[in-house]
C-alpha positions in Angstrom: -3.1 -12.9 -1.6 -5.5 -13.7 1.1 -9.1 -14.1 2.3 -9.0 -12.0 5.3 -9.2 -8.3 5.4 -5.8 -7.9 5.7 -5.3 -9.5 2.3 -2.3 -11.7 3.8 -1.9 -15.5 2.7 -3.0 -17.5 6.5 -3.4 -20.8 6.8 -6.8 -21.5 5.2 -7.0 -18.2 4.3 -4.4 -18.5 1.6 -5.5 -17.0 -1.5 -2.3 -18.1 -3.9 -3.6 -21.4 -4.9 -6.6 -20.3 -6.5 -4.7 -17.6 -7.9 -2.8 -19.5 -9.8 -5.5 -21.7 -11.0 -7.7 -18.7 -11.9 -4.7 -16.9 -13.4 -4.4 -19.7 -16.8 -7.8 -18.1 -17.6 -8.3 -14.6 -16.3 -6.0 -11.4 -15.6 -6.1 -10.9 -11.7 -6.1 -7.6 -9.7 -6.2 -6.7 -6.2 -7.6 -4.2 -4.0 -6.0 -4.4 -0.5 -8.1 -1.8 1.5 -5.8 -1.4 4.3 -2.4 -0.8 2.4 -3.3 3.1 2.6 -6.1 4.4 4.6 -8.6 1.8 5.3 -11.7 1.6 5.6 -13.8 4.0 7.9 -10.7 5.8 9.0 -10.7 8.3 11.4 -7.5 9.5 10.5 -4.7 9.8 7.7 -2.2 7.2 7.9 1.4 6.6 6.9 1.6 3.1 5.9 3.8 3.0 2.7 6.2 1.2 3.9 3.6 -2.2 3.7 2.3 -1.2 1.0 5.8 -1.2 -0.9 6.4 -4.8 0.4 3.1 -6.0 -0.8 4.2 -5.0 -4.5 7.2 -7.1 -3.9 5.5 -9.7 -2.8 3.2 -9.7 -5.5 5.4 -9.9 -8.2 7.2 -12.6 -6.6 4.2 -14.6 -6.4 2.4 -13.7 -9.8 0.2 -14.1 -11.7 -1.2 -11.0 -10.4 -1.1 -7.8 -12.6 -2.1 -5.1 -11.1 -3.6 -3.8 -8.1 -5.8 -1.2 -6.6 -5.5 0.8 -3.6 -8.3 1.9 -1.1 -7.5 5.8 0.4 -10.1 8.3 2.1 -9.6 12.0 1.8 -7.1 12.0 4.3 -3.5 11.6 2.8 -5.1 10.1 -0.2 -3.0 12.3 -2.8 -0.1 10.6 -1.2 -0.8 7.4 -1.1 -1.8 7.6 -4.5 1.4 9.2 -5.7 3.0 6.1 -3.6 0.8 3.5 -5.0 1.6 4.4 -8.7 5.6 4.6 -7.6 5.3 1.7 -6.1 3.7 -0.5 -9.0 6.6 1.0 -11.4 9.3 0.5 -9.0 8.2 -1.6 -5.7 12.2 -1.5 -4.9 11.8 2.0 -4.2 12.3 4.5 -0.8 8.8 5.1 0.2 10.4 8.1 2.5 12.5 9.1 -0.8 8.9 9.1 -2.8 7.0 11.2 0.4 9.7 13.7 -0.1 9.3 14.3 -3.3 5.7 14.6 -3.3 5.6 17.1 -0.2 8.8 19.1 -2.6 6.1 19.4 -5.6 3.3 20.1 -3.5 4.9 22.6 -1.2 8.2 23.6 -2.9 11.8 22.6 -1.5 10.8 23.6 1.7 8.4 20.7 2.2 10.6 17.9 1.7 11.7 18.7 5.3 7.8 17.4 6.0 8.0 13.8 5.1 10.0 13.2 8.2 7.0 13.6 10.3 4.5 12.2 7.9 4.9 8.7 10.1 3.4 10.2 12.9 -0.3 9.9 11.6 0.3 6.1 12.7 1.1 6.3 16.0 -2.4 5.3 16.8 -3.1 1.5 16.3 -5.9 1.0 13.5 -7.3 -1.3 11.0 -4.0 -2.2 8.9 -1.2 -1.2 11.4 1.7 -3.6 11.1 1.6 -5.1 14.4 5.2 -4.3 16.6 
């Protein structure tokens, strides 16, 4: 939605307009590197929460249909398995979704390890929604 590598709609930066014009000619998809991982990461991150508000803000704003994420090695199974949950329901419980994945992976016993999944962002990178 934006020229910047945030991908967020700033001033001149703002990326809607010319959405919308290109969109009465062409499909339009995104790729938002720092949504998931980012780029260059040093280390997994937990950042499902933004990316679950970007699909609502997308569909709000068409005419984009679709979008791509960016993910490393890190916690990229996750943030896959969020990504695709959050393009079919962007209304969803990212914490819900992290459980659930953790309970398939591991068995029931690794829902409990969701809760601590937010920890990986404690240090400020790339992407990190600013406090």
């Amino acid at each position: 939605m934006g020229f910047n590598p945030d991908g967020n709609p700033l001033a001149e930066q703002d990326a809607r307009a010319w959405a919308r014009e290109i969109a009465k000619t062409n499909r339009i998809l995104t790729w938002d590197y720092s949504l998931t991982e980012g780029e260059n990461s040093i280390l997994p991150h937990f950042r499902f929460d933004r990316l679950f508000q970007r699909r609502k803000e997308e569909r709000a704003r068409r005419p984009t249909a679709g979008d791509r994420i960016y993910h490393d090695p890190l916690l990229s199974q996750l943030s896959l398995f969020e990504s695709a949950r959050s393009f079919v329901d962007p209304n969803g419980d990212y914490q819900l979704i992290a459980g659930e994945f953790c309970e398939l992976l591991f068995g029931q016993p690794g829902r409990g390890l969701a809760h601590y999944l937010p920890l990986f962002e404690v240090i400020p990178d790339w992407g990190t929604i600013p406090s």
